[in-house]
C-alpha positions in Angstrom: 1.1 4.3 -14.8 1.5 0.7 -13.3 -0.6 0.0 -10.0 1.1 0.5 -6.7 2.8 -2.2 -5.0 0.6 -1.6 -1.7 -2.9 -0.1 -1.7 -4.1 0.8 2.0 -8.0 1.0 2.1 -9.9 3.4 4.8 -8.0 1.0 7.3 -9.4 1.4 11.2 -7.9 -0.2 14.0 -9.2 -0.4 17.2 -8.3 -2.2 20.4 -11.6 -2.3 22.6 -12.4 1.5 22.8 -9.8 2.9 21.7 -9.1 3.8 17.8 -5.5 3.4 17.0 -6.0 3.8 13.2 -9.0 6.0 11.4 -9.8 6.0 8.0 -6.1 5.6 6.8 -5.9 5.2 3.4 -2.4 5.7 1.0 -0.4 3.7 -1.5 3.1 2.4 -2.2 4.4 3.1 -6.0 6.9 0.2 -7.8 10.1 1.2 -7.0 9.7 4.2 -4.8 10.4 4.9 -1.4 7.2 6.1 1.0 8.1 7.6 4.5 5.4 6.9 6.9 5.8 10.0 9.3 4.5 11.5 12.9 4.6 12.4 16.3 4.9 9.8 18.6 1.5 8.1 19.4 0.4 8.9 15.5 -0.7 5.0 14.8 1.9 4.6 12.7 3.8 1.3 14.2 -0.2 0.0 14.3 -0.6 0.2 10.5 3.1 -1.2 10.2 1.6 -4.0 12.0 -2.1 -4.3 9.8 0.3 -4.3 6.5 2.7 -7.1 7.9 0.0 -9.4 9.4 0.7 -8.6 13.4 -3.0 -7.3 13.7 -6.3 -8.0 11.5 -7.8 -4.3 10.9 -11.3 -3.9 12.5 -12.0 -2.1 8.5 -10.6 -1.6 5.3 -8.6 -3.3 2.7 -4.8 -4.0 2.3 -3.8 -4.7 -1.2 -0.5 -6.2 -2.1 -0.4 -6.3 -5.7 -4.1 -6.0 -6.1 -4.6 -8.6 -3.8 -5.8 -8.8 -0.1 -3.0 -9.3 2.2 -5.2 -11.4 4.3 -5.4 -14.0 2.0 -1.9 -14.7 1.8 -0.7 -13.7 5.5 -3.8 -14.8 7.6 -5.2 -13.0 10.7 -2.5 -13.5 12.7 1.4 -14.2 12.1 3.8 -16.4 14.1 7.0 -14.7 16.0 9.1 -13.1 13.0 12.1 -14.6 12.0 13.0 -12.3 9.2 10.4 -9.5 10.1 7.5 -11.3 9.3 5.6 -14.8 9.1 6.4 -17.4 6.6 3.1 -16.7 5.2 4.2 -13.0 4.8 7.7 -13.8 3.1 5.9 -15.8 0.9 3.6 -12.5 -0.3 6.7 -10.5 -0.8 7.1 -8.4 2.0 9.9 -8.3 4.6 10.3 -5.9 7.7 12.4 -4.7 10.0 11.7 -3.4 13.6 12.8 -0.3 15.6 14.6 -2.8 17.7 16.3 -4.8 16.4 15.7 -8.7 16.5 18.8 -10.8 14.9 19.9 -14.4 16.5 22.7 -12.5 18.6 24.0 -16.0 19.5 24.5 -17.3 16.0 27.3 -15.8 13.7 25.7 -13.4 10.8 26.0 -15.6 8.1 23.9 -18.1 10.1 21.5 -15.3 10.5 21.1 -15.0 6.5 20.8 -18.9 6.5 18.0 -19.4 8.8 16.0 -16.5 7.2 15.9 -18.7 4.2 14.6 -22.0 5.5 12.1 -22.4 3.9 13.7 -22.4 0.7 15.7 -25.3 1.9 13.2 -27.2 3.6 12.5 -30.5 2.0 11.2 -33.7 3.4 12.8 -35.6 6.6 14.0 -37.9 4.0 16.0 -35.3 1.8 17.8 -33.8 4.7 18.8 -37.1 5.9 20.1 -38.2 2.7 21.5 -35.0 1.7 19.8 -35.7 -1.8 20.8 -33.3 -4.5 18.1 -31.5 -4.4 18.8 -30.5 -0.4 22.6 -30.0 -1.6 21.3 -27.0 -4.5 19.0 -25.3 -1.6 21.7 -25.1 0.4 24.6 -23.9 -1.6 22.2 -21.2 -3.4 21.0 -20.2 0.4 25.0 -19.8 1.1 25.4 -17.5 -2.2 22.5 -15.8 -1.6 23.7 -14.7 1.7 27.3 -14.0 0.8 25.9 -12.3 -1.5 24.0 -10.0 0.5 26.6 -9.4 2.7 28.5 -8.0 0.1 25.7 -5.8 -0.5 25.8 -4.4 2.8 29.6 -4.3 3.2 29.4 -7.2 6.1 31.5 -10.1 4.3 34.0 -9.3 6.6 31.8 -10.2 9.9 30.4 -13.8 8.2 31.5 -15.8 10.9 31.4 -13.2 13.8 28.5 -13.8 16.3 25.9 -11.3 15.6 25.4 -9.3 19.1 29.3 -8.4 18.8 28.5 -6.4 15.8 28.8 -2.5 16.4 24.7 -1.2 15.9 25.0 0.1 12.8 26.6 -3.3 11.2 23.9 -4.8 13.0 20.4 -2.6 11.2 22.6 -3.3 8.1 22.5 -7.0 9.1 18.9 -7.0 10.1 18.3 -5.8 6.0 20.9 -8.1 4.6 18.8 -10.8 6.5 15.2 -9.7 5.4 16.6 -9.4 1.5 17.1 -12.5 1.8 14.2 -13.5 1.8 13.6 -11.6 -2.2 10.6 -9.7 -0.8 9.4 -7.1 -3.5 8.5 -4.8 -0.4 10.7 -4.0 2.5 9.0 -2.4 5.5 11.9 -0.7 7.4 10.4 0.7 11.4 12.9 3.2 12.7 15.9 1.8 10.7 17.9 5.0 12.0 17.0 4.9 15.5 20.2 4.3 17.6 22.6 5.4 14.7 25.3 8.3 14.7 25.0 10.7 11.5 28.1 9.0 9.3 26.1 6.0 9.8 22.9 7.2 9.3 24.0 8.8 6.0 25.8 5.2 5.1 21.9 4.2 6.0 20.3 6.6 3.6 22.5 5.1 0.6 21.9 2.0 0.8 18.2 2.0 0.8 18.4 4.2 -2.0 20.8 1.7 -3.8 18.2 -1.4 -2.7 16.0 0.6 -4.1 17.5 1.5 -7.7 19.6 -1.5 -8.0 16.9 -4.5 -6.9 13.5 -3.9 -8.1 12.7 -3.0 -4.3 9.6 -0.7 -3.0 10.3 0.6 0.2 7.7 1.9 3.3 9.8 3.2 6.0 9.0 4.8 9.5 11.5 6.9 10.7 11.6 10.2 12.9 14.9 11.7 11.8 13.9 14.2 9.3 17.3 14.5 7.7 16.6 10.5 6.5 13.4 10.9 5.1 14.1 14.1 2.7 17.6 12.5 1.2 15.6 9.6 0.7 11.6 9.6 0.4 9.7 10.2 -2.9 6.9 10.4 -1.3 5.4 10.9 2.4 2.4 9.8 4.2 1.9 12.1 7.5 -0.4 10.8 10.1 -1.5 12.1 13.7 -3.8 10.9 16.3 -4.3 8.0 14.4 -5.6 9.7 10.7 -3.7 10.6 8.0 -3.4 14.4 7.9 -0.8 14.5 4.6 0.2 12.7 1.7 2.6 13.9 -1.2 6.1 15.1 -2.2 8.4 15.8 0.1 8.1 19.3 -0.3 4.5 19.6 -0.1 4.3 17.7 3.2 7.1 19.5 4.6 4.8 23.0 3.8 1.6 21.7 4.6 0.7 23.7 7.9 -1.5 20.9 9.4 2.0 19.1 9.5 3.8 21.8 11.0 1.3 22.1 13.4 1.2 18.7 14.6 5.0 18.8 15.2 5.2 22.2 16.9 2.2 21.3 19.1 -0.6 24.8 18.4 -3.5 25.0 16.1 -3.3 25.2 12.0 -4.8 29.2 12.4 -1.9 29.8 14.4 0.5 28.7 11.8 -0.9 30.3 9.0 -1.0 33.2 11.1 
């Protein structure tokens, strides 16, 4: 069995005195999709944020690919532009947020263009002269993005200005954007949140189809339930901070320490 994309260590984070994160500690297989799961409050957008660089954890070790995060991302990223720091796009991992942060004054293709600026970034000189170099970057940034409009059914909406999109069009944007940037792990926070159920179903399909089609590993926060079982192979539950589950669907979803974290009484009173 190959090593997981992303290995989470006995991660704590605390701000001052108070303990976001305790002992958290699961992994992300090649090619699955993990659901990060629990009440509201349960740390989770906190670990979201250790994984992607936001915050330095206070303890433990994140492993991307068997190496530290924190040697390619740094203690602290910049603004995201396509859900995470240069530094962060260039260890493979994109994100997503709850809400959603596109250019809403640029048109969506220009949105897919300036995710990728790095890979057209040359020298003063080579923008100024256009040299052929600069000319390749640039046309492969354009296919790349038609291309992943196309992927997300938004070809249509190339040259419409972004904040007129309908919400659903624009979380699909918001991916189309991040893939982009070729991460090899997407981290997708409440990529539901906001949607009706035709789209939320369109939703569930295409992650699965990023998932089976493009060598992509997925760790995605959501809170509709009916999401994470059509899609997850695998869930990490956590409460007050700790990870209280961590398996199939099917075993979280019967684990009574889950069920009693949802419903709000005591594990006896469950098994009861």
């Amino acid at each position: 069995m190959s090593a997981p994309i992303l290995d989470v260590q006995n991660v704590t984070m605390r701000f001052g005195g108070i303990v976001a994160n305790r002992n958290v500690s699961f992994s992300v297989e090649r090619g699955a999709i993990t659901a990060l799961i629990g009440p509201n409050g349960a740390g989770k957008t906190t670990i979201f944020d250790c994984i992607t660089g936001f915050y330095r954890a206070s303890e433990g070790r994140i492993l991307l690919n068997g190496r530290g995060t924190s040697e390619d991302i740094g203690a602290l990223i910049t603004r995201p532009i396509t859900g995470g720091s240069h530094l962060v796009t260039r260890a493979g991992i994109a994100r997503t947020f709850q809400n959603i942060r596109l250019f809403k004054e640029m048109s969506v293709i220009e949105n897919l263009l300036v995710a990728q600026h790095l890979a057209t970034r040359n020298n003063l000189l080579s923008g100024v002269f256009r040299t052929r170099a600069y000319r390749n970057a640039e046309a492969e940034a354009v296919d790349r993005a038609y291309y992943w409009l196309g992927q997300m059914s938004l070809v249509e909406d190339a040259n419409h200005l972004a904040g007129e999109l309908p919400y659903g069009r624009q979380r699909r944007l918001e991916i189309a954007r991040a893939m982009c940037t070729s991460p090899k792990l997407i981290c997708l926070d409440e990529p539901a949140a906001g949607l009706n159920p035709s789209e939320t179903k369109d939703l569930s399909d295409v992650i699965r189809r990023l998932c089976a089609d493009h060598d992509l590993s997925v760790l995605v926060i959501e809170h509709d339930m009916g999401l994470v079982m059509r899609i997850a192979n695998h869930i990490v539950v956590l409460d007050h901070g700790e990870v209280i589950s961590d398996g199939t669907p099917e075993s979280v979803t019967n684990d009574p320490a889950v069920i009693a974290a949802y419903l709000g009484v005591s594990e006896e009173e469950v098994v009861a």
